[in-house]
N, C-alpha and C positions, 0 to 999 in steps of 0.2 A: 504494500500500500504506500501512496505516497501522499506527503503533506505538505501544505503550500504552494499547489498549484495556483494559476495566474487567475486570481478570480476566488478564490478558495478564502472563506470564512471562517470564524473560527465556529459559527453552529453547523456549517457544513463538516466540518471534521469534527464534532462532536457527533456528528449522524453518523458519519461514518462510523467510530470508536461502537457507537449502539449496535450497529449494522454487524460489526467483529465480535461483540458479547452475545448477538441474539444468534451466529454462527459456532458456540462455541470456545471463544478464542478469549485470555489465554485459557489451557483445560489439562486437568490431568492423568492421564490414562495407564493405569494399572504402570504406576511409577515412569513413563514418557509423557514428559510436555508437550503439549503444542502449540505453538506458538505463533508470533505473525511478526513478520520485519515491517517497521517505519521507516522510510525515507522521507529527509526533507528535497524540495526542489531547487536547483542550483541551474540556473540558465550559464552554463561555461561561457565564454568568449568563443566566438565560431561558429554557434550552433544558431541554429534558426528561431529557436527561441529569445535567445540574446538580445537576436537584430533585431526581431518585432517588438521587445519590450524597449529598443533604445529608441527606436519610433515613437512607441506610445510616451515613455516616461524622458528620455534624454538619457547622455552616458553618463551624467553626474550620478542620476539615482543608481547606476548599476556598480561603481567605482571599487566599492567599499568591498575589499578582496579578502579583507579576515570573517566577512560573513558568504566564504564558501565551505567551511569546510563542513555542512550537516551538521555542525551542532545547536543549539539549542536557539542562538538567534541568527537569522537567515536572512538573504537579503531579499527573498521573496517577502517575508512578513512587512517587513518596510516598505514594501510598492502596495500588497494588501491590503495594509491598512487606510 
């Protein structure tokens, strides 16, 4: 699953998160977890993503290179908001 797609709210990703408990997830089966990976989104430099958000927002908003690495604040949440 990923989170902080371009558009992506944060009651949209609480729906989602509902959407992984009413599946299940996380659960634990006769001692194996199962589990689910989160990704956050990170538009790279290069990617088609990038370009179209430097379109909509300008390079300033995308600059900020220590919120690529998926942790906790992203540079997607900053154009989300």
């Amino acid at each position: 699953m990923m989170r902080d797609m371009p558009g992506q709210t944060e009651e949209i990703h609480q729906q989602d998160m509902e959407i992984l408990k009413e599946m299940g997830y996380p659960q634990k089966i006769s001692n194996i977890y199962r589990n689910f990976q989160l990704a956050v989104c990170a538009p790279f430099p290069g990617t088609r993503m990038y370009e179209e958000l430097i379109t909509q927002y300008g390079e300033d908003a995308l600059n900020d290179f220590k919120k690529y690495d998926g942790s906790s604040e992203t540079i997607m949440r900053d154009i989300n908001i």
